[in-house]
MIBASE-997926 format. One record per residue (C-alpha): residue in one letter; x negated, y negated, z negated. Coordinates in steps of 0.001 Angstrom, whole numbers, padded with zeros to 6 digits, always signed. Layout:
N
aXYZ;...
***
This chain:
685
x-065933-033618-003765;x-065124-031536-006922;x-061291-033264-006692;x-061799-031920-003100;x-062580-028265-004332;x-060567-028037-006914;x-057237-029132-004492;x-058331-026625-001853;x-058373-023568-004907;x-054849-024370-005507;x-053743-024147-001781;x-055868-020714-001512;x-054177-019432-005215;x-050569-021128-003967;x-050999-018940-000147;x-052318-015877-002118;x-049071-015606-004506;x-046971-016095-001386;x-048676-013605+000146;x-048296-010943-003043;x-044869-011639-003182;x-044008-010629+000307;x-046227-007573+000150;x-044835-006565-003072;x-040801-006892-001119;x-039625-010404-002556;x-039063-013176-000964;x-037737-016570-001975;x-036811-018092+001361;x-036908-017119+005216;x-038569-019214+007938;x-039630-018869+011603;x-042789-016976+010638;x-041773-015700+007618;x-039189-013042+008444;x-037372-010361+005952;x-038258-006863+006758;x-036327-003709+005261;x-038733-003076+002746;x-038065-006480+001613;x-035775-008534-000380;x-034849-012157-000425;x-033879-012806-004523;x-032289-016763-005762;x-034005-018198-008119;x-032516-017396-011015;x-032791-013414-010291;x-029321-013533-010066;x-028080-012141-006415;x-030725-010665-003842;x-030511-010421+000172;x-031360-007047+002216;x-031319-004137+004117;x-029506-001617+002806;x-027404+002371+003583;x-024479+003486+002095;x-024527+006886+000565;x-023338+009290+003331;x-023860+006843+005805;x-026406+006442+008961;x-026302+003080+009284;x-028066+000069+008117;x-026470-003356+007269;x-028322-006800+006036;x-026261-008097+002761;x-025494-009640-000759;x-025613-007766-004105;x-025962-008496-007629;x-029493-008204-008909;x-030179-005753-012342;x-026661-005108-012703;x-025589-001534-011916;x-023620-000513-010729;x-024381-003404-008198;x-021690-005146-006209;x-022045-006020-002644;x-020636-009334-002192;x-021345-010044+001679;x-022183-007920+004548;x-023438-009866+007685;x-023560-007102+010385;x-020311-004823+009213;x-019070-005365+012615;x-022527-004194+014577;x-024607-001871+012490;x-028035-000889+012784;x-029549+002582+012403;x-030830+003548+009149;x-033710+005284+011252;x-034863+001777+012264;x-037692+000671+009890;x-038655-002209+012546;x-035535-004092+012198;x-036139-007731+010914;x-033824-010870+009736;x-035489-013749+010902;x-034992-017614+012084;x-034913-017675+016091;x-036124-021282+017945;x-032787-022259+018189;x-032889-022662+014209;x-030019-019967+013729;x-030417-016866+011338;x-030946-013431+013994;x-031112-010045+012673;x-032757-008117+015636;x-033380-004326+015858;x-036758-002816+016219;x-036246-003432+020343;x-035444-007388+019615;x-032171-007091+020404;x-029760-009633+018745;x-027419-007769+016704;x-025983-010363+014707;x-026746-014687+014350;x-025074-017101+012677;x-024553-018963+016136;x-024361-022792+014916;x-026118-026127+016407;x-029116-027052+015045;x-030818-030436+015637;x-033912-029446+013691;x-036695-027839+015111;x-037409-026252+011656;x-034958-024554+009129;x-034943-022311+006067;x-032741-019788+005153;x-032583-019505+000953;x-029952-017654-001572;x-028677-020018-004021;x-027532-019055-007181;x-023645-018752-006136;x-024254-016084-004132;x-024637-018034-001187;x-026698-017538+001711;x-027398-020846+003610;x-029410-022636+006652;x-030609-025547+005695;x-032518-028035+008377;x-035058-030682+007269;x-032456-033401+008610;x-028600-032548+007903;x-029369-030139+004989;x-026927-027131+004654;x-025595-026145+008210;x-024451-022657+007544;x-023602-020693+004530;x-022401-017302+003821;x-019409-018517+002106;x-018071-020329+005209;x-018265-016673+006810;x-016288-014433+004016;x-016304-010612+004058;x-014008-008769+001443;x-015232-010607-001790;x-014780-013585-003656;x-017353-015690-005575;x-016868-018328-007641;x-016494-022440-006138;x-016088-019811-002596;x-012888-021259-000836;x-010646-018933+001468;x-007736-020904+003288;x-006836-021852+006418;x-006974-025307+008689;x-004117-025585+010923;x-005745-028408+012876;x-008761-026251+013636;x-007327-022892+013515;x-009705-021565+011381;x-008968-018915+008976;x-010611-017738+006225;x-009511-014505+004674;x-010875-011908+002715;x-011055-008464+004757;x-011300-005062+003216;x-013701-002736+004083;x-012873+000463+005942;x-013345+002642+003806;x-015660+002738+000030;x-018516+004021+002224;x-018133+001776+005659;x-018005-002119+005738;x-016332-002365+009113;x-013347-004293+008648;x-010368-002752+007391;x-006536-002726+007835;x-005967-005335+004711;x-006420-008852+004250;x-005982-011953+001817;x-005627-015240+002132;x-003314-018487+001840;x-000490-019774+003763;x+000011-023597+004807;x+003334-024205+003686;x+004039-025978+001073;x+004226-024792-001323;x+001270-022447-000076;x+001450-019015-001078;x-001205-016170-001505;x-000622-013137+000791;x-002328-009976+001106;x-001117-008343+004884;x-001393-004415+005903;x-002366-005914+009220;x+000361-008291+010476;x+002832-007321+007968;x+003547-008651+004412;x+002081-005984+001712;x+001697-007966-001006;x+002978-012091-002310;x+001452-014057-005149;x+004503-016696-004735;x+004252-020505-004500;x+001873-021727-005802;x+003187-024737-008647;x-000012-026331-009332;x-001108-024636-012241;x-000230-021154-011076;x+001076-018548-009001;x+004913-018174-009858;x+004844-014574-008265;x+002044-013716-010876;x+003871-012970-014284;x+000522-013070-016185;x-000465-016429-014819;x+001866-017804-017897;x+001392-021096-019232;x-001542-020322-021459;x-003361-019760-018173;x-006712-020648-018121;x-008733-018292-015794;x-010269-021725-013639;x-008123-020502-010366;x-006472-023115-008114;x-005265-024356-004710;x-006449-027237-002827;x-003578-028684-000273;x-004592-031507+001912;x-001955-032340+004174;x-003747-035279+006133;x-006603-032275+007017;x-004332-029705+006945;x-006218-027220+005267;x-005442-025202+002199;x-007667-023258+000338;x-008008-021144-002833;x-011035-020667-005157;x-012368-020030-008074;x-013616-022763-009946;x-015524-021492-012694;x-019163-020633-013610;x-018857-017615-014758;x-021053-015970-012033;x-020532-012572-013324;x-016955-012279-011205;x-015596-011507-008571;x-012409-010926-007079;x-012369-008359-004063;x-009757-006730-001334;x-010015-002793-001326;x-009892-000589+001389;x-006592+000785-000489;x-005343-002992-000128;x-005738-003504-004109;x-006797-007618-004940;x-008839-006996-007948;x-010502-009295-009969;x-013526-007617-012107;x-015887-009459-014622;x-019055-007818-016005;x-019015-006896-019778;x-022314-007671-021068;x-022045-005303-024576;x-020678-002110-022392;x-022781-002952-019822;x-020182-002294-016895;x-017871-003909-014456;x-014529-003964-015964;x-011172-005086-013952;x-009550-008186-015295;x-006679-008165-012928;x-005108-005906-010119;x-002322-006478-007672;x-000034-004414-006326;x+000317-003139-010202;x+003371-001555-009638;x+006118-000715-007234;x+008231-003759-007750;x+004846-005779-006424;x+004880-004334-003081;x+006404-007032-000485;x+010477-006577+000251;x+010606-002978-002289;x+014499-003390-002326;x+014593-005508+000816;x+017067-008287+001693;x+019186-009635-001304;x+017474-006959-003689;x+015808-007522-007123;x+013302-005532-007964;x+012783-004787-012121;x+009741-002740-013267;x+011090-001828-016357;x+015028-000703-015035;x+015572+002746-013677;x+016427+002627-010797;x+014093-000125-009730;x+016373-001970-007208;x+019889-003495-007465;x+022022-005402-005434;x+022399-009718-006460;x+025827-010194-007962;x+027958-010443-005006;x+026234-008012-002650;x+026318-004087-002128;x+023684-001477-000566;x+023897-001857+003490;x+023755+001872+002994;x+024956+003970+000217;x+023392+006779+001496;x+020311+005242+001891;x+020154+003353-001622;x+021095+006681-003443;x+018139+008251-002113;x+016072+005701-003584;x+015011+003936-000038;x+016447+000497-000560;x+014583-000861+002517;x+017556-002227+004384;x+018453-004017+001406;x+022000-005730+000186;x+024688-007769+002451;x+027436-009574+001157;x+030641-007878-000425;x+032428-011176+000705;x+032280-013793+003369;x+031205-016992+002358;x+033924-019866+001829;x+032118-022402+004021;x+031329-019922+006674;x+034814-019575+007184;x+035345-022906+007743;x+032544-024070+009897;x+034830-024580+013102;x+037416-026340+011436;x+037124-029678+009628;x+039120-028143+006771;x+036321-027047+004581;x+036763-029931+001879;x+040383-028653+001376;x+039313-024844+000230;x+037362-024185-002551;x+034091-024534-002713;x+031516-021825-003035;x+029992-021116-006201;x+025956-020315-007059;x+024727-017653-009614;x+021894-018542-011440;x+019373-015937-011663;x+016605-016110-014501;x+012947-015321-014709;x+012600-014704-011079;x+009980-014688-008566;x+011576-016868-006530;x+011953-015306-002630;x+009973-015631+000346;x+010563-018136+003212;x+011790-020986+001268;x+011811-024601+002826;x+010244-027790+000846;x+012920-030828+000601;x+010854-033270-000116;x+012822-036368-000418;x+014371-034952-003401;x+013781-036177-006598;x+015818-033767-009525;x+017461-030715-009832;x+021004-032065-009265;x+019485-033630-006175;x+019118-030171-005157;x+021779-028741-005806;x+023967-031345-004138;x+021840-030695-000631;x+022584-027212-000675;x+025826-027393-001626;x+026674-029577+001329;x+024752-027412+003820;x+026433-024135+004309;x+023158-022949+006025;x+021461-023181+002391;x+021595-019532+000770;x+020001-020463-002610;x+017805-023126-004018;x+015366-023544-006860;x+014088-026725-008550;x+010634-026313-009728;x+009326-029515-011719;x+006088-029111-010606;x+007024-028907-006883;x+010551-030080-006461;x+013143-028867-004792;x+013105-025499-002691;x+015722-024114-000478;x+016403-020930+001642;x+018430-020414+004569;x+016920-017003+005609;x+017442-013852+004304;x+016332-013328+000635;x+013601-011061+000613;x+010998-009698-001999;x+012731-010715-005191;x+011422-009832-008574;x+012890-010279-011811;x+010328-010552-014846;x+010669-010114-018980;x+009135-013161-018718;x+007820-015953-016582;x+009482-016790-013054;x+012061-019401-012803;x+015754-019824-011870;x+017447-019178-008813;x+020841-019895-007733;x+022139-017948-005008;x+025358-019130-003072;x+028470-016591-003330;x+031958-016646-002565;x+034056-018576-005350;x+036850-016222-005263;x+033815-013826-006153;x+032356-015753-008698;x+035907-016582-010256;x+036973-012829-009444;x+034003-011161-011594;x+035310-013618-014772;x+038580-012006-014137;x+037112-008294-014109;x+035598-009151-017189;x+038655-009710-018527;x+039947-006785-017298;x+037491-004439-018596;x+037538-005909-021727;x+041769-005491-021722;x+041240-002325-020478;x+038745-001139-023002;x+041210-002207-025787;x+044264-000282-024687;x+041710+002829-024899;x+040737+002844-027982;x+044688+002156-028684;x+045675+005315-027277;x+042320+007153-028892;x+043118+006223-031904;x+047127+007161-032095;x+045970+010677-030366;x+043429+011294-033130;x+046223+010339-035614;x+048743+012425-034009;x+045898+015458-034271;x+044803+014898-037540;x+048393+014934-038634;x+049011+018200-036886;x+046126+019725-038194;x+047055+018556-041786;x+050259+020566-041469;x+048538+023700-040203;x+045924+023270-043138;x+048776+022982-045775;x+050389+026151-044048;x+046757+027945-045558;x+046833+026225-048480;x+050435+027665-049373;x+048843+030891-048733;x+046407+030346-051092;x+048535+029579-053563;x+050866+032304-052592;x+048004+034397-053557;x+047019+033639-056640;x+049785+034342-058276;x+050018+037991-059932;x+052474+039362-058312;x+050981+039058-054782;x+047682+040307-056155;x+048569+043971-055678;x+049264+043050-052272;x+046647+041057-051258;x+044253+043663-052481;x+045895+046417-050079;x+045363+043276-047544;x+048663+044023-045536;x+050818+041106-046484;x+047890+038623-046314;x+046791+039991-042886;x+050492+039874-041916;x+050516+035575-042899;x+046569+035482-041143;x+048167+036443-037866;x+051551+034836-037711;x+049187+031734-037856;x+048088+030926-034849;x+046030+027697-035265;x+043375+030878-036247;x+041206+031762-033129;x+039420+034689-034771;x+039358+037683-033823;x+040799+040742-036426;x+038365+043512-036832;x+039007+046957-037681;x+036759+048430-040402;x+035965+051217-038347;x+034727+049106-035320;x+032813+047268-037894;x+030834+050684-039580;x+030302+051412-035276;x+028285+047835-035442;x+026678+047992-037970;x+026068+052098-037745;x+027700+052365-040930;x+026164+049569-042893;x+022734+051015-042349;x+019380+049681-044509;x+017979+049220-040921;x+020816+046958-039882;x+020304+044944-043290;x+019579+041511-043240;x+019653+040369-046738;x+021666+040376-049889;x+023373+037393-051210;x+025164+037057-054480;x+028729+037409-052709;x+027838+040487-051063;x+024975+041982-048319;x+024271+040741-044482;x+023971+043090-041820;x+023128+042730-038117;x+025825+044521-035784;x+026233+044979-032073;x+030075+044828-031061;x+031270+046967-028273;x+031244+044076-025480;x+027552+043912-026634;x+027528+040820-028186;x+025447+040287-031555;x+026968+039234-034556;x+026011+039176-038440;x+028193+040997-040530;x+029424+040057-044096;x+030591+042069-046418;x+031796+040951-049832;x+030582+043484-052876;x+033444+044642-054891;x+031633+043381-057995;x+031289+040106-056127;x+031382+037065-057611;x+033171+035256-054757;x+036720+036460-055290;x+039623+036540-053263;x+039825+032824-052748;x+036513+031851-051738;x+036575+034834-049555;x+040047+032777-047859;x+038535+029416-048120;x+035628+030689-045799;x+037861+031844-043432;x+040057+028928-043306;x+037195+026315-043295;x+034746+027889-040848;x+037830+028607-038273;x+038806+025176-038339;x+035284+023102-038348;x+033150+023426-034921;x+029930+021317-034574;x+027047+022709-033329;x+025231+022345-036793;x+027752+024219-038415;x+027774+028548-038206;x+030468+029977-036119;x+033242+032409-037704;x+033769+035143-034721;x+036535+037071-036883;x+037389+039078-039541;x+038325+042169-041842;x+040550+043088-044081;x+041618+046699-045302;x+041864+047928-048712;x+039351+046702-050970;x+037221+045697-047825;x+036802+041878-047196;x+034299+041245-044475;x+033645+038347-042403;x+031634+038358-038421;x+029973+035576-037762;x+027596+034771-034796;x+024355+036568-034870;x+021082+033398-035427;x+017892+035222-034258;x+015401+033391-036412;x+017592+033926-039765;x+017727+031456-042766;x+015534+028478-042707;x+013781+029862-046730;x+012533+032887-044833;x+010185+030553-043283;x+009567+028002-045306;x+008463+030437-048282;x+006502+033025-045609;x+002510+032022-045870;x+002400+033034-042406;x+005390+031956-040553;x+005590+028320-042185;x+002787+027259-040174;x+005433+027476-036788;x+007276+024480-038584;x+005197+021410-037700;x+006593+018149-039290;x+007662+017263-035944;x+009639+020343-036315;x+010726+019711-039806;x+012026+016303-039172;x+014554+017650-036206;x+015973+020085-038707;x+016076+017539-041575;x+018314+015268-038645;x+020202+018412-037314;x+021917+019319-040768;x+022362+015736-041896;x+024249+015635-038740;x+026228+018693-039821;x+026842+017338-043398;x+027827+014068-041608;x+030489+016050-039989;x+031989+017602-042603;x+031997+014580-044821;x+033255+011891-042803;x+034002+013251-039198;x+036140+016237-039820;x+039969+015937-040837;x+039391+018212-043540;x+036832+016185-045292;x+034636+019275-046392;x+032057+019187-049779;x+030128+021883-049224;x+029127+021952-052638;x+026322+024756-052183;x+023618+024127-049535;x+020568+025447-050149;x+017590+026591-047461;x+019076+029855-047935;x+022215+028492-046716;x+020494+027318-043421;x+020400+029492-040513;x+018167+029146-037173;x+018889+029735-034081;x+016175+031469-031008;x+015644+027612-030703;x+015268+026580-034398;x+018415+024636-034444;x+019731+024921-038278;x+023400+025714-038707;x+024967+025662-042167;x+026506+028553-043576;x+028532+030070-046294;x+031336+028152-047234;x+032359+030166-049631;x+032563+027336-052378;x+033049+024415-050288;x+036299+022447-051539;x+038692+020499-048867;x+039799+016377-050147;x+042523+014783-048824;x+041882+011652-046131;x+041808+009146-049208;x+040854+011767-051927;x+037439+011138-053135;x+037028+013017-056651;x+038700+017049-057475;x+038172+018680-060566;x+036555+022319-060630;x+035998+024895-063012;x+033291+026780-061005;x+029525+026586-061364;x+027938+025622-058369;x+024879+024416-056775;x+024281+021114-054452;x+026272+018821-052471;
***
């Protein structure tokens, strides 16, 4: 009796914690009398996913589904009434098990809105949520004879399947919601092909939008991070006999999921349990070269080139117009008819030469291909598509053999790394004829430099004699008895213009005291140990900086010439420009082009005004008057050492591009000269 008792307290405690759970909104299972109510929730057993009614923020409908349980944001996984909605207003609505044994949601009027419509021969069943994520009917008898995983929305679990069964006709895709606040189904879907190789495929309603590749039993060859260190537990399962093909994910890692947006994105997100958030492993389309057909037939598509598309080797843009304007839709066609295609009325094709096939590298190999499977290596291959002139290219992959193509090329991707080789079928006089272009360019390419180099000869030489013209004046003088004549400046100013390899302009003092308003302290822009600066405005309006050598100077009559002679006959854009010049009487000035921003020490030494040169800024002027001193040391004809550059030597332009100046002691070498003797002083380089 007490055995009796005791029993009967365990049935009464068992009922009452039933009962507690389903007041308190959590259930484990659903049964005939045992319904799920919207202030419910059906949970698996290991707290993992939970079943219910819930509304989408900004929405006014209600929907029955699958989320993740204490992870936020949650993921819904499964939606079973995305088609059929209920109202959110309806607080009567119920999920329950009908007689028939089938799973019925019914509104608060017991109208049907959705049922998982399959035979039962049970008169009892149970509806549970495993720990997968799946939602199944189980009868007493058969065991599992529904499951939410046979009836896919737009999300991927782990061991779900989505394939297709040619003998049935059933397909089973993932399909995208509407939109991020509607499940009805979208415009996108994903899902395999039954070729074979199969291929994954996500379609923009009936059309292509985005291709995985074949698939080559390890991975996708479309997928350039599915390398060979792949490990992520994905695969295909092909079974010809059934005819069904279907991809999942085969590992345990509950916590991922791999989902179709509304935006037609496959994504595959994992939850990060130290950040506590949903991060994306993987995402296709990544970039433009992923979308299907980018640089349609016979294009290749490169990420990392600019433009994106080109032509394969052997065929040009269907429209120039087009292609230039970066819409490369109508793709390539060839520049030259095919040898065999010549010949395929005639009997005379073994006579001509044969066509030849490019091999193309790291490629995701096209779509459309045909399987040859009776073929057992790669030279197997490309014997059979040699000898069909139908076959456009051909690829032998080890793991699936050999591949062929006899329809257009389309969707072609070229990768850094990954893919494998193509060989596409082109004309041999084409193949033979880009060999000879080679050879061509390369003959061609000589000859020019040749000529490049005899015409820099011939101008160097020319210039030499023009340079020894000024050096004869130089020496001409030096000597006293041109001295008294120099310093009136008419016989030297006679020799300056009679030589017209000088494109300077000669001043007259008087327009220079109008430029400079008379050498005014306000037009002053420094003093120099050869003489003072000044800033002038010429009559055309143009600014220039004015030099004008002190009597008591220290740069004499022939470093006043040397300037002259050097700047006129140096131009590089890191180099000062000599506009023209002065001479009359004891006056010796110089006009060159006016730099707004003035030496480079002005700033550099200036508390205030040092701060504008950043060391980004610094660096670029470091490179800009190496370039200059480049120039004048190796580039120019004149071979020019400088032999006083200092910051004070440095001018700026409005854009802070340094020029070097004052050339006052810079010496000229001869081509093969490397050392000169000097008696001066003088500072650097």
């Amino acid at each position: 009796m007490r055995l009796m008792i005791s029993w009967c307290s365990c049935l009464v405690i068992f009922c009452l914690l039933q009962a507690s759970h389903r007041t308190s909104g959590v259930a484990y299972n659903i049964t005939p009398s045992e319904p799920l109510f919207p202030n419910q929730t059906l949970v698996s057993s290991g707290n993992i996913f939970e079943l219910g009614f819930f509304t989408l923020s900004g929405s006014e409908n209600q929907y029955i589904g699958i989320r993740y349980k204490n992870l936020t944001p949650s993921k819904i996984v499964w939606v079973a009434n995305r088609e059929q909605p209920l109202p959110y207003t309806d607080r009567s609505a119920k999920l329950t098990i009908g007689s028939d044994g089938n799973l019925k949601l019914m509104d608060g009027q017991e109208n049907i809105v959705w049922s998982t419509n399959v035979s039962s021969r049970s008169n009892y069943t149970l509806a549970v949520l495993l720990d997968s994520g799946n939602f199944v009917l189980q009868d007493g008898i058969y065991g599992e004879i529904w499951g939410s995983f046979e009836d896919p929305t737009d999300t991927l679990l782990p061991t779900m399947k989505i394939g297709v069964n040619v003998r049935t006709g059933v397909k089973k895709f993932l399909i995208s919601w509407r939109s991020d606040s509607d499940p009805f189904p979208g415009s996108f879907s994903t899902g395999m092909t039954s070729e074979t190789p199969p291929q994954a495929f996500t379609w923009n309603g009936l059309t292509p939008y985005w291709r995985g590749g074949q698939w080559d039993k390890s991975k996708f060859i479309g997928i350039a991070t599915m390398d060979q260190s792949y490990s992520s537990g994905f695969t295909v399962q092909q079974d010809t006999q059934k005819g069904t093909t279907y991809y999942s994910v085969n590992r345990y890692d509950i916590f991922l999921y791999m989902f179709i947006s509304p935006g037609g994105s496959l994504t595959i997100m994992y939850w990060d349990d130290g950040a506590r958030a949903w991060l994306m492993d993987w995402a296709a389309p990544n970039n433009t070269c992923e979308i299907y057909g980018t640089c349609g037939p016979f294009g290749v598509c490169n990420s990392l080139n600019s433009p994106i598309c080109r032509c394969i080797d052997g065929f040009v843009p269907k429209s120039n117009e087009e292609w230039n304007s970066l819409n490369w839709t109508r793709g390539c066609e060839r520049e030259m008819e095919l040898n065999c295609q010549k010949n395929t009325s005639t009997s005379t094709y073994t006579n001509v030469k044969k066509d030849a096939f490019w091999q193309m590298s790291q490629m995701k190999l096209p779509d459309s291909g045909n399987y040859i499977s009776d073929i057992g290596d790669e030279e197997e291959c490309e014997s059979w598509c040699r000898s069909n002139c139908s076959c456009l290219a051909y690829s032998y992959v080890s793991t699936i053999g050999c591949m062929v193509w006899s329809k257009d090329l389309i969707d072609l991707q070229e990768f850094p790394t990954a893919g494998e080789d193509l060989f596409v079928r082109v004309a041999h006089v084409k193949a033979g004829g880009s060999r000879h272009k080679a050879v061509i360019i390369s003959l061609s390419t000589i000859a020019g430099i040749i000529f490049f180099a005899v015409f820099v000869f011939v101008l160097c030489k020319w210039r030499a004699n023009k340079t020894g013209n000024f050096r004869r004046l130089l020496d001409s003088a030096d000597t006293p008895e041109k001295s008294t004549e120099l310093t009136q400046g008419n016989a030297w100013q006679k020799q300056l213009k009679q030589d017209d390899s000088l494109e300077l302009t000669l001043y007259s003092f008087d327009s220079i005291l109008l430029a400079t308003n008379k050498f005014s302290t306000t037009s002053k822009l420094g003093q120099g140990g050869f003489g003072s600066v000044y800033k002038g405005k010429l009559k055309d309006g143009k600014e220039v900086a004015v030099k004008r050598l002190s009597s008591t100077s220290a740069q004499g009559v022939e470093e006043f010439k040397n300037e002259i002679i050097l700047i006129s006959k140096l131009q590089h854009r890191n180099l000062v420009k000599l506009v023209g010049y002065c001479i009359e009487g004891e006056e010796k000035i110089l006009v060159y082009e006016y730099l707004s921003n003035k030496s480079l020490d002005t700033f550099l030494f200036d508390s205030r005004k040092k701060a504008e040169l950043d060391w980004g800024k610094r660096f670029q002027i470091i490179q800009e008057i190496a370039r200059g001193l480049l120039y004048l040391h190796r580039d120019s004809c004149l071979r020019v050492i400088h032999r006083d550059l200092k910051v004070s030597n440095i001018l700026l332009d409005e854009k802070m591009n340094p020029k070097i100046s004052d050339f006052g002691l810079a010496r000229m070498f001869e081509g093969t000269q490397v050392l000169v003797n000097t008696q001066k002083i003088v500072g650097t380089l």
